[in-house]
MIDRENBA-382899 format. One record per atom (N, C-alpha, C): residue in three letters; x, y, z. Coordinates in pm, whole numbers, padded with zeros to 5 digits, always signed. Atoms other than C-alpha are relative to their C-alpha. Layout:
BEGIN
alaXYZ ...
END
This chain:
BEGIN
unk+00082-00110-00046 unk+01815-00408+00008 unk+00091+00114+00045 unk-00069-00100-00122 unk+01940-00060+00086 unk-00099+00042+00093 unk+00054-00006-00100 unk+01891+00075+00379 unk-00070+00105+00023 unk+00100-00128+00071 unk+01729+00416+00264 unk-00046+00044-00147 unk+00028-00068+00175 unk+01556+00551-00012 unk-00089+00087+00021 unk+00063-00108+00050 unk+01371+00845-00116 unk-00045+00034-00132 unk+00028+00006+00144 unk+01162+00902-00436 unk-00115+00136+00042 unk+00169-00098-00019 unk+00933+01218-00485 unk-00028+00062-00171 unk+00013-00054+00102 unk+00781+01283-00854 unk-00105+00078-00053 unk+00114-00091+00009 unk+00559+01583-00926 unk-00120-00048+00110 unk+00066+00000-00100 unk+00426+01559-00587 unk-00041-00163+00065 unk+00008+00176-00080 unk+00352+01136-00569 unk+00147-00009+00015 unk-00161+00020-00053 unk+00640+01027-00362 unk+00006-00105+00144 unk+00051+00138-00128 unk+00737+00788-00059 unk+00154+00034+00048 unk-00106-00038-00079 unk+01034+00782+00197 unk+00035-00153+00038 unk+00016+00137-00057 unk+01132+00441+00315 unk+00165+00004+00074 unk-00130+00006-00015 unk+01421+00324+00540 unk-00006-00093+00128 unk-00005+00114-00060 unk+01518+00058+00787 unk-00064+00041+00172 unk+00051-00027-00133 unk+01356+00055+01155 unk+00098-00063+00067 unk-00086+00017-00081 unk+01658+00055+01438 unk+00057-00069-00052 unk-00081+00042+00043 unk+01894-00083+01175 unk+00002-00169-00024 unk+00036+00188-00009 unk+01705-00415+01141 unk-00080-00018-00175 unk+00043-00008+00111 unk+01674-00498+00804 unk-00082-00087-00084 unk+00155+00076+00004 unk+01368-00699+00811 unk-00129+00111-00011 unk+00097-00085-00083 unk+01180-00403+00922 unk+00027+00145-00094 unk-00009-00136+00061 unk+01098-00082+00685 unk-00106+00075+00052 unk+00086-00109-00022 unk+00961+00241+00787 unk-00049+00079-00132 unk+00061-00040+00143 unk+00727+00377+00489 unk-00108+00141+00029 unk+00106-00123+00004 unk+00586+00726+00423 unk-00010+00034-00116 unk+00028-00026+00143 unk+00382+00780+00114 unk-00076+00117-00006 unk+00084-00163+00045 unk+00231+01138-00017 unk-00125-00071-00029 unk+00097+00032+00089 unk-00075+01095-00130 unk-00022+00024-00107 unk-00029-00070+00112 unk-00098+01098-00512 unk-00069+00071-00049 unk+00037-00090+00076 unk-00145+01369-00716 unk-00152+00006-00077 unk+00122+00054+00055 unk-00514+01410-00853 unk-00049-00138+00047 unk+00044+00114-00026 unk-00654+01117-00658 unk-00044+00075+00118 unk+00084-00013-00141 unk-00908+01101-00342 unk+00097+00059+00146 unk-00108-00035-00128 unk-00559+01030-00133 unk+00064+00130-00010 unk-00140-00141-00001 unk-00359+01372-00241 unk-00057+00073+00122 unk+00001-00100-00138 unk-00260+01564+00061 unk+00045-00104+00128 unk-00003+00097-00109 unk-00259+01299+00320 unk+00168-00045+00002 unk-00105+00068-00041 unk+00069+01154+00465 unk-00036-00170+00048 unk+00073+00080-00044 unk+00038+00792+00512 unk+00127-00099+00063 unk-00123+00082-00066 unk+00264+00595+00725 unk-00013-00185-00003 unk-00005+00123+00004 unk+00342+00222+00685 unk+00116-00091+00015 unk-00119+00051-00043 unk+00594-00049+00747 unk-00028-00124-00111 unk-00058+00134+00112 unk+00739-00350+00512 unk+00063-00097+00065 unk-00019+00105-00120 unk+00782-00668+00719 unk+00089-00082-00131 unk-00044+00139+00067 unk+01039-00863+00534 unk+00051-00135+00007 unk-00008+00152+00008 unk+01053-01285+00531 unk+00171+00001-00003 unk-00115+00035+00036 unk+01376-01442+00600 unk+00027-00031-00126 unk+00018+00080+00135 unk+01326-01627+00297 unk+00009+00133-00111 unk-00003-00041+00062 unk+01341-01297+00119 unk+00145+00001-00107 unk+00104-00027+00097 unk+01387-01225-00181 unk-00092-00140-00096 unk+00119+00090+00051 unk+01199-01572-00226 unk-00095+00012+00012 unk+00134-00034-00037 unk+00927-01480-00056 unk-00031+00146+00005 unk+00023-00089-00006 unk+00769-01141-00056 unk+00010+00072+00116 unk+00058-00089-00133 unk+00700-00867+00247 unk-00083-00019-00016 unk+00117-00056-00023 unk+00417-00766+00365 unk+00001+00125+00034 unk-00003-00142+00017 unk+00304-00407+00352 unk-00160+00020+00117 unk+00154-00012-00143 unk+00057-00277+00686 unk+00020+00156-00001 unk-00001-00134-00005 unk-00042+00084+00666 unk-00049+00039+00174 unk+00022-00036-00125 unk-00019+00213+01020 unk-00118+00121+00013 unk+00119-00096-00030 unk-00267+00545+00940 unk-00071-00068-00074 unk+00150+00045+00041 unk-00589+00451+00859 unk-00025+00046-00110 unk-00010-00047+00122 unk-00685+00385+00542 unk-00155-00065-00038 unk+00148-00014+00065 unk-01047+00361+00341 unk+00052-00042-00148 unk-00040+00067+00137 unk-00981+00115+00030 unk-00041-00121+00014 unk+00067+00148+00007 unk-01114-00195-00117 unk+00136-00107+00007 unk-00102+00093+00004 unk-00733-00339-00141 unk+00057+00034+00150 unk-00113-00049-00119 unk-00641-00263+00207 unk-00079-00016+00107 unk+00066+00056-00045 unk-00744-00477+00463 unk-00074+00084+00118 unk-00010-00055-00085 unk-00916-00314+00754 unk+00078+00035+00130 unk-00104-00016-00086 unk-00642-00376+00966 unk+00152+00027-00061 unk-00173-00076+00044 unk-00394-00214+00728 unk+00095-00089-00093 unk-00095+00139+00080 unk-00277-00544+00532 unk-00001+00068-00133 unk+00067-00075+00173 unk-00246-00408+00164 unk+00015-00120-00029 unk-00014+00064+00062 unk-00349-00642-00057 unk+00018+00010-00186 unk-00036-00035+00130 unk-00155-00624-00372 unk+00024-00127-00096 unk-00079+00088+00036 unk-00057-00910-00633 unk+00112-00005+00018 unk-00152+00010+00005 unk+00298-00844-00651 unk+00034-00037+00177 unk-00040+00062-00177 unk+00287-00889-00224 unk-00015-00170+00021 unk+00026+00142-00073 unk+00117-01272-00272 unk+00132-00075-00055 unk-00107+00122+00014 unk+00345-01577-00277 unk+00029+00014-00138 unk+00027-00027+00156 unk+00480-01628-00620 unk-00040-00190-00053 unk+00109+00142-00027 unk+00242-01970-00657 unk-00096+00063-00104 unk+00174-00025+00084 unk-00074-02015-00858 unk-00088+00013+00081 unk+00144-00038-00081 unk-00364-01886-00746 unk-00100-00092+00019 unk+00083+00122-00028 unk-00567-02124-00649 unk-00163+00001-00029 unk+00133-00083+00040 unk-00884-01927-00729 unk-00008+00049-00172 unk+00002-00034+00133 unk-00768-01848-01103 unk-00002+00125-00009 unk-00003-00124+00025 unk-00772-01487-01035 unk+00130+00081-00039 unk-00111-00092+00041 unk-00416-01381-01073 unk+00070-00113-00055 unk-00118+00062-00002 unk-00118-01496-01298 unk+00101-00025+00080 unk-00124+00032-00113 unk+00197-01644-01129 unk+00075+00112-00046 unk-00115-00102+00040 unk+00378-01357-01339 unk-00069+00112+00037 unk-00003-00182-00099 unk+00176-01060-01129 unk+00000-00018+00141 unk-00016+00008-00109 unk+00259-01237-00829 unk+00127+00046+00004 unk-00157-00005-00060 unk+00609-01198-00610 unk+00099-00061-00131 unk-00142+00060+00044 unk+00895-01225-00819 unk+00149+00069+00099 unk-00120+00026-00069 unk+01286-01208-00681 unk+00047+00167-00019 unk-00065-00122+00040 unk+01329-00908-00869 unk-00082+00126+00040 unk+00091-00151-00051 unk+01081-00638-00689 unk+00106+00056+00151 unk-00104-00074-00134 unk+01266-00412-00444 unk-00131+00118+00086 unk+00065-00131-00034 unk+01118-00129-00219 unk-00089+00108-00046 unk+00010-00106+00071 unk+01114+00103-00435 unk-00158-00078-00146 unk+00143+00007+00120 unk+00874-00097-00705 unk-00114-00047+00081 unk+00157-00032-00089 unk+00644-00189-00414 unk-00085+00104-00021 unk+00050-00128-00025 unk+00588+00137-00327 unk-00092+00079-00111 unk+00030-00056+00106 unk+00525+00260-00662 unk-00114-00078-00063 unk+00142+00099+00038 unk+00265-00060-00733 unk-00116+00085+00137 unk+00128-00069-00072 unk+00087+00088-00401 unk-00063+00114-00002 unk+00054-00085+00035 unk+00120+00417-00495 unk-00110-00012-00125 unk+00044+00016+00126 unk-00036+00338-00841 unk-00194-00056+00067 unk+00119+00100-00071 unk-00303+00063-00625 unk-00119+00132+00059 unk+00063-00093-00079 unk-00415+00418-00447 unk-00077+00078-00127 unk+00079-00085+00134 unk-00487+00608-00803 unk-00106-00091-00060 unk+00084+00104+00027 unk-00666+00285-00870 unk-00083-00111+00003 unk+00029+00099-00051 unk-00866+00103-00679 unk-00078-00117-00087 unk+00103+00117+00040 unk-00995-00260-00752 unk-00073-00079+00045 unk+00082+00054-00064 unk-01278-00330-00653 unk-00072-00126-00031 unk+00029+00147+00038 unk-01318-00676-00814 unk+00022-00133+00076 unk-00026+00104-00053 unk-01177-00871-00596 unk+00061+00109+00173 unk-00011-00074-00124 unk-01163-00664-00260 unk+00102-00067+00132 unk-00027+00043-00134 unk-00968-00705+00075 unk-00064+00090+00129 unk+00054-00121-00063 unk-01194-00425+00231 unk-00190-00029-00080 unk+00157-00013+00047 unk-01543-00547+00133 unk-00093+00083-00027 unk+00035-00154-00037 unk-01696-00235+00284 unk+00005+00075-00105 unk-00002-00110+00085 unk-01524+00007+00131 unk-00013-00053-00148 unk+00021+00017+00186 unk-01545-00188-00253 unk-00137+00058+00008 unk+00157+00011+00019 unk-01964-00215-00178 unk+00041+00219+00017 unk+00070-00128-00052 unk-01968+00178-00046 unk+00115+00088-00173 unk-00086-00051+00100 unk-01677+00276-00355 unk-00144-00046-00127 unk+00154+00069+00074 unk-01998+00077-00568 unk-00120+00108-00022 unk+00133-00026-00083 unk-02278+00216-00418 unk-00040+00131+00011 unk+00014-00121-00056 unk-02236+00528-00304 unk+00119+00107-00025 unk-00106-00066+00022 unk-01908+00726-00464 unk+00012+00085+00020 unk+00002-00123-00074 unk-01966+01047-00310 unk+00040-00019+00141 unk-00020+00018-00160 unk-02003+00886+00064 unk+00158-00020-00001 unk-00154+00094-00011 unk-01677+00683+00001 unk+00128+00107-00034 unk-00097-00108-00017 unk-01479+01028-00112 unk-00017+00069+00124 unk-00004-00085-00092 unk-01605+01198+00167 unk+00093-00088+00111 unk-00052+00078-00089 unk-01475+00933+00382 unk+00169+00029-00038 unk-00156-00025-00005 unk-01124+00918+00232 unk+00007+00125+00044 unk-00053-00171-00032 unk-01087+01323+00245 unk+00003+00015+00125 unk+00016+00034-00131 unk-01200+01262+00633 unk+00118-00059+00048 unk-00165+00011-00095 unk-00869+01058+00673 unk+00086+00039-00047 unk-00101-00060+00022 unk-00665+01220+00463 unk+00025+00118+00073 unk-00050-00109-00135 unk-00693+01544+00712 unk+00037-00072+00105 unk-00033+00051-00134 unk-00701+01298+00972 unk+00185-00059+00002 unk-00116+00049+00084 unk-00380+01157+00804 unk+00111+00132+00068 unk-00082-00088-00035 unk-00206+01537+00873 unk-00028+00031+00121 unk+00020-00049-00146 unk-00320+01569+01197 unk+00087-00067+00121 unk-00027+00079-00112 unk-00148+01255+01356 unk+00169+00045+00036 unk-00106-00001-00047 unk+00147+01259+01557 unk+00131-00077-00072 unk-00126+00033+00120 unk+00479+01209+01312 unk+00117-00018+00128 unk-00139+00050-00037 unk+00741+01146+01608 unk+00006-00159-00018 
END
């Protein structure tokens, strides 16, 4: 792992870098992407990484509030490439779009950025927002656009 990185491409982009030099612990700031609900918004998050890494995956927790069917209400993203790299026990995902050894920072980021242009609401970690993304696709933009200002409003020290 390094201990910083920076990526910004025609406006989708992300910042990442170690919290007080502990390199378990990443500080994560993603743009919101380009043409999508999220553009505009700043979104802050952290990357908890397992001793056991790179056997085991991180975990990815968005600290600003976020409105998505993959993203738990308390900020857990739920991505394939984050679960164990195991069979699913449910048959829903291959073992080859789980955790492998070879994902770094940088292709997280870029699976969540991507996860944000695309939500899937098939298999939800945000119930809510899948049914109201369903249901009601007007309410459920108004809602994101609601935290994406709220998103530039918060306190960045």
């Amino acid at each position: 792992m390094s201990s910083d990185l920076q990526k910004g491409k025609g406006g989708d982009g992300f910042s990442a870098g170690l919290v007080d030099d502990n390199i378990y612990e990443w500080q994560v700031t993603i743009v919101g992407p380009a043409d999508t609900m999220y553009e505009g918004g700043l979104y802050r998050a952290k990357l908890s990484f397992p001793t056991s890494y790179p056997m085991q995956p991180p975990t990815m927790t968005f600290l600003t509030e976020m409105w998505h069917p993959n993203i738990y209400p308390d900020g857990k993203v739920c991505i394939s490439i984050l679960h164990p790299p195991e069979d699913d026990q449910y048959g829903y995902e291959k073992a080859s779009e789980r955790w492998l050894p070879i994902h770094t920072v940088e292709t997280i980021l870029v699976s969540v950025i991507s996860l944000l242009s695309s939500p899937n609401d098939d298999s939800p970690a945000n119930v809510d927002a899948a049914k109201q993304l369903r249901e009601d696709a007007k309410g459920y933009r108004r809602k994101v656009r609601r935290l994406v200002e709220k998103s530039m409003e918060q306190d960045w020290d």
